[in-house]
N, C-alpha and C positions, 0 to 999 in steps of 0.2 A: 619373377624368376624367369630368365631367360629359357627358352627349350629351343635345341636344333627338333626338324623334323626326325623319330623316331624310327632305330630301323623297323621294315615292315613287316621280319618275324615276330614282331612283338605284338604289332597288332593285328596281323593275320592269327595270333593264336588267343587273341584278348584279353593280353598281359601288358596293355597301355591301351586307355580311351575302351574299354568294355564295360557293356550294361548300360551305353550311355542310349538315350529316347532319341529316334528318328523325325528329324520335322523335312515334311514333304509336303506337307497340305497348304498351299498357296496362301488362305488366310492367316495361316499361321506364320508362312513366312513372312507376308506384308507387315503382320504384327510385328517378327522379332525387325524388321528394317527401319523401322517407326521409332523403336528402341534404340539403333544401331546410331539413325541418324541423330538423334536427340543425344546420345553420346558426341555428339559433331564427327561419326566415324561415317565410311562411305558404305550403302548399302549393299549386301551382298548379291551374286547372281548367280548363287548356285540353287539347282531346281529340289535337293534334298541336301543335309546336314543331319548332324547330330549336335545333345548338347549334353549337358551334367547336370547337377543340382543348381550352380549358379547363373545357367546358361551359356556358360562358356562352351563353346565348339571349336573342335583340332582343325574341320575342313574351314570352317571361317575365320579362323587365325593362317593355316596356309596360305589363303586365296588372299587375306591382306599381307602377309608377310610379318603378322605382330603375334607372338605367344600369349605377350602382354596387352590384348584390344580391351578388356576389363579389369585390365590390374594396371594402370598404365607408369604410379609409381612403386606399385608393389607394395602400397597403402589406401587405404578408404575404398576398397575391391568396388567394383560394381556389381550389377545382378540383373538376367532379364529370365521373368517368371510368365510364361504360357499356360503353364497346365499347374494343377495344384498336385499332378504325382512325379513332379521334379524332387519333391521331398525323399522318393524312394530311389535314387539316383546316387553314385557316387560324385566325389570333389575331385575334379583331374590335371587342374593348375590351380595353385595357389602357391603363394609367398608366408601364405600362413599357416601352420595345421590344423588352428582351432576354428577355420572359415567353413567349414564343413559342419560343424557343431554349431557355430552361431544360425546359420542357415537355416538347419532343423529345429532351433528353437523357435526363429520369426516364425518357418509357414506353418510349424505347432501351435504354436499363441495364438496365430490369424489365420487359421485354418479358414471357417467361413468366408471372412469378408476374400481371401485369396479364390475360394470356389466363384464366390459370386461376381469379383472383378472381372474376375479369366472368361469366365461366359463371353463376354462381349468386348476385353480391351486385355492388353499385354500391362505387365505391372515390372517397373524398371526402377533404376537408381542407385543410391550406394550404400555401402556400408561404412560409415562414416565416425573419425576419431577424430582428438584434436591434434592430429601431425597431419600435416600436406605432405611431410615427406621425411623420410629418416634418415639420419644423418650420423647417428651417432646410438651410442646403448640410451639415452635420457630419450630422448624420443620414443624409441620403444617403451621405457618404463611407465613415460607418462599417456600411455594408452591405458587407463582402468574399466572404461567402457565403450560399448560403438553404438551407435543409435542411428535404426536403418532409417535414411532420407527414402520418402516412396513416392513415386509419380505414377501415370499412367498414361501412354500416346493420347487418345480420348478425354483425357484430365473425367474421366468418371471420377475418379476422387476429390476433385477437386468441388465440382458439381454438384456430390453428392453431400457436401459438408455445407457446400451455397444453399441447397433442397433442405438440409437441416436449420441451417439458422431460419428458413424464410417460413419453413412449419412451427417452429418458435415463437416467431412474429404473428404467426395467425392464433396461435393458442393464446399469448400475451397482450394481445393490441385488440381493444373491444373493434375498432373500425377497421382492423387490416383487410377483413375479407369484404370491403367497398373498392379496394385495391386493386382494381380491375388486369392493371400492367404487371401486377405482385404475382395474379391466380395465374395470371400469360406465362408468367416465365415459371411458374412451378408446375405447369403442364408440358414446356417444355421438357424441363429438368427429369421430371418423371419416368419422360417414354425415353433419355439417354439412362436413366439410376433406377427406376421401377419400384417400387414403394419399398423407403428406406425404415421402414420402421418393422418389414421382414427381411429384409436383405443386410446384414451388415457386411457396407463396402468399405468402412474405415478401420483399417487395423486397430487391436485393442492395445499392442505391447510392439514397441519397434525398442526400444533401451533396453542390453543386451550388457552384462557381466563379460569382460575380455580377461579369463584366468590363464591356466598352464597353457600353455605353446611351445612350437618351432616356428623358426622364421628362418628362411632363405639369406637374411640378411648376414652379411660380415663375414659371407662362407658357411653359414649354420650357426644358428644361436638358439639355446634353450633358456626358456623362463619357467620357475616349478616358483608356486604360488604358496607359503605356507602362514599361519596365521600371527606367528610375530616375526617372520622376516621373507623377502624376495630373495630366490638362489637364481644368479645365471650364471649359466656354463657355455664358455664360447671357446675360440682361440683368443688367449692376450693381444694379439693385435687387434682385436676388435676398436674405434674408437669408442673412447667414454668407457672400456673394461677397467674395473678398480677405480674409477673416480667418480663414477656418479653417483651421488646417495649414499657413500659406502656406510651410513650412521644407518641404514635401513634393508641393502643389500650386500648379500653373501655372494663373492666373485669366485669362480673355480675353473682353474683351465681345462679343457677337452682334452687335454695333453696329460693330464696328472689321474689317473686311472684308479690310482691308490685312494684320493681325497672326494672322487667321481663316487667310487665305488662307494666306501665311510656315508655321504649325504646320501645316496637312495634308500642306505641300509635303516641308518640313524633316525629317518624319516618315516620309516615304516612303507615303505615303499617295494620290500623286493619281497618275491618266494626264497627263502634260504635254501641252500638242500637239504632236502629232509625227503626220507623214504615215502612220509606219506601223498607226496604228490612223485616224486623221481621216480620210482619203481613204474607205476599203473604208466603214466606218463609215454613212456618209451623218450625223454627229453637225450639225458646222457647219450642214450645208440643214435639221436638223429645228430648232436651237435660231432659225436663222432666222427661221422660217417660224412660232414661237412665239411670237417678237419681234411679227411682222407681225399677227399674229393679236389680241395685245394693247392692239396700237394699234391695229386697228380697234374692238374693245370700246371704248377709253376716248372714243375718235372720235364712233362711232355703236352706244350699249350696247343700242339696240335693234332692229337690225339683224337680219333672217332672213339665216344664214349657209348653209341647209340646202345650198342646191347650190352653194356655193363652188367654184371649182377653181383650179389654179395660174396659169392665165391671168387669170382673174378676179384674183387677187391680184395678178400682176405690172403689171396694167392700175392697181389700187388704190395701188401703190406710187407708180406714174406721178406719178398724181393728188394727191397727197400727199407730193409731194415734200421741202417746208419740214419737216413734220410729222416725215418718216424723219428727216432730216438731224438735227432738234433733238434728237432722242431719241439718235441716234448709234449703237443697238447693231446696227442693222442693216447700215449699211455698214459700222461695223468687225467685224461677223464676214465679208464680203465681202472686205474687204482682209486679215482672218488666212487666210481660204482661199487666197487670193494667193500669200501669205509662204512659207505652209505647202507649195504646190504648188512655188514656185520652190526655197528652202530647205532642203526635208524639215521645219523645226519653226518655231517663235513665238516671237520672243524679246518675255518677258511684262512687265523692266523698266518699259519706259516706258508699259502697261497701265494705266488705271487698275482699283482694286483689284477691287471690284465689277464691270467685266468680264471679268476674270480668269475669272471663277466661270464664263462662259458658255462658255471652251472648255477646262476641262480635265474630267472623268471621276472618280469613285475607282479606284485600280488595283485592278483584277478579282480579284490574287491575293492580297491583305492579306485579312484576316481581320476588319477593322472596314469592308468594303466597302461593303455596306448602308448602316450608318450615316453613312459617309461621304457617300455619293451623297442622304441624306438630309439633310444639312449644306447639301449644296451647291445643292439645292433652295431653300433659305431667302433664299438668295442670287438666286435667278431663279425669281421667282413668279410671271413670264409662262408657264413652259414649265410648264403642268397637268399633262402628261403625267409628267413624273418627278417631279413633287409626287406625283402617283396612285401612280404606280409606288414610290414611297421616301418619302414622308410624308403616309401618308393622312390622318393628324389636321390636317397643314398644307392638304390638299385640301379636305377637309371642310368648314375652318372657312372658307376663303375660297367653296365653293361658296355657302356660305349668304349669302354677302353678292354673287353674282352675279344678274341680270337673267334674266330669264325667259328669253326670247331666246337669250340666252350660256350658259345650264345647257343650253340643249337643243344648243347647236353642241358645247358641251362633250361630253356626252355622246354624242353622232353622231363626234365625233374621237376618241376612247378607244375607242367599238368597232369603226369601221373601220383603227384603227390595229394597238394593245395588245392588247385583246381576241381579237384574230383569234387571233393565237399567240403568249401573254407570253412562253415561254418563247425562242422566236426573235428575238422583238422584245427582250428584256434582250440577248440573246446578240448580236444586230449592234450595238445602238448604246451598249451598256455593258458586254459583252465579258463579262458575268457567265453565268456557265455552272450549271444545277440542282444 
């Protein structure tokens, strides 16, 4: 995925590349350059950086000029691992959504031997499918798993598997320990790996399940994994849409809202309306007030929003009466709060499709939750907020096409809202729990 450099409201307020680990400490840089070059990339010369979970850093993709220095065809990612609490790090370029999650599985599984490499060498390599490069929807389809390739600048690993077989040989072979040149080199071996029969340096689990995803690819492509069929949902122009495998997958265009909406539901995938999360929620007043928000943008895009307040809006609703009514999402989330309070739930029949999207959720306990609630962002590009929260790529790319004006209210909304405490704010109005 390509990135321009980043306006630097975004990350003056730590709404792009936040939370990410500071490397400053010279050994550590020598380690990530070790890494860099073993990539055949050129080492960096900057005296401090940051990085993510994968090791990707914004300042060392500036100073080369490449977004892409670990993604270089936006398949078989790479990854350079220093510390083993890159784990508690967010994912801040990726062509994938689910590289984030594979990530946290590896240095889950290999927690140890990742502790005991990182002591003394940097732990590098890929994440590795059977596509070199994607070309088409088959390529993607036929990624069913990745399997991290791991190296180490120091080959400690490598070393340490050599110290393995050659304590083998002395357990196994009555005369190995006559082996004068054998005992030499596993003294060697020792004082680089340190006694491998308490240290484990060889990862136990690098083969890794590749299920639901985003991909960057074809302008945005979703993959939802179900157990007798694959759904993707793209634009029809994608290549290979409707022709690959269609005896195995279910195609649907990002364009068709109606049949979009029908597979989350059908799937078991969405929160419906229903009181018993709406109400407590406060969802309805925030997607609201999102609505309200957008119409002023398109209204007056240059507009100081700075000390907005809800009076202020309810006064601008006034005023704008024709305007609410033509747009229609705002009194019909007014009349679904109605429904919903007399009712208990929505009946979303006679909905149209597209607003569907504004009052239901992904359910919290599905396991394609995330992706879901970033599905349904696509669908309501007014509400920033869970564009930020659930598809930053889709944040991003519309930040750049907003008004001076509107990045700065944008920005002032996300840290008086989100920011304060994501974790509480996903948990009221998306029921998603850390």
């Amino acid at each position: 995925m390509t990135s321009a450099k980043k306006p630097d409201l975004l990350r003056d307020n730590e709404l792009i590349y936040g939370r990410l680990l500071a490397v400053d400490e010279p050994h550590l840089i020598q380690r990530y350059n070790k890494a860099l070059v073993a990539f055949g990339l050129e080492p960096t010369k900057l005296k401090s950086f940051q990085i993510d979970r994968t090791g990707f850093s914004p300042e060392v993709a500036e100073e080369c000029g490449d977004y892409d220095y670990l993604d270089p065809n936006e398949v078989n990612r790479r990854f350079i691992i220093l510390t083993p609490s890159q784990i508690d790090l967010p994912v801040v370029h990726t062509a994938f959504s689910n590289t984030s999650q594979l990530m946290f599985e590896f240095m889950s599984k290999n927690q140890r031997a990742i502790d005991a490499l990182t002591i003394k060498d940097v732990i590098y390599g890929e994440i590795e499918d059977s596509v070199p490069k994607v070309n088409d929807i088959e390529d993607l389809l036929s990624i069913n798993q990745v399997e991290f390739k791991v190296l180490s600048a120091e080959d400690v690993l490598g070393k340490a598997a050599e110290l393995g077989k050659l304590v083998d040989r002395l357990k196994q072979e009555p005369d190995a320990w006559r082996d004068n040149a054998m005992l030499e080199r596993m003294v060697d071996l020792a004082k680089v790996c340190g006694d491998i029969r308490e240290n484990a340096l060889v990862p136990d689990q690098v083969i890794f399940r590749h299920n639901a995803y985003w991909t960057s690819h074809f302008g945005g492509l979703y993959v939802f994994v179900d157990p007798d069929i694959t759904t993707v949902i793209s634009d029809p122009s994608a290549p290979g849409f409707r022709r690959s495998r269609p005896w195995q997958v279910s195609y649907l265009s990002i364009n068709d809202a109606d049949k979009v909406f029908r597979f989350l539901a059908a799937t078991g995938r969405l929160d419906l309306p229903r009181a018993s999360w709406i109400e407590a929620s406060g969802y309805l007043e925030h997607r609201a007030e999102m609505v309200v928000r957008a119409l002023i943008r398109d209204a007056e895009p240059n507009r100081n929003l700075t000390d907005v307040d809800k009076v202020w809006l309810q006064t601008w609703i006034h005023g704008h009466a024709d305007l609410i009514a033509s747009d229609g999402n705002f009194p019909f989330l007014n009349a679904a709060k109605r429904e919903i309070a007399q009712f208990g739930h929505l009946k979303l029949e006679d909905v149209p499709p597209r607003q569907r999207f504004l009052v239901v959720r992904a359910r919290p306990d599905h396991h394609d939750a995330w992706l879901t609630n970033q599905l349904i962002s696509d669908f309501v590009p007014q509400d920033f907020v869970s564009r930020y929260v659930f598809n930053k790529p889709g944040f991003y790319k519309d930040f750049d096409g907003f008004s001076d004006a509107w990045r700065s209210h944008v920005v002032d909304v996300l840290k008086t809202t989100y920011l304060k405490d994501k974790a509480a704010f996903r948990a009221r109005l998306y029921g998603l729990t850390d």
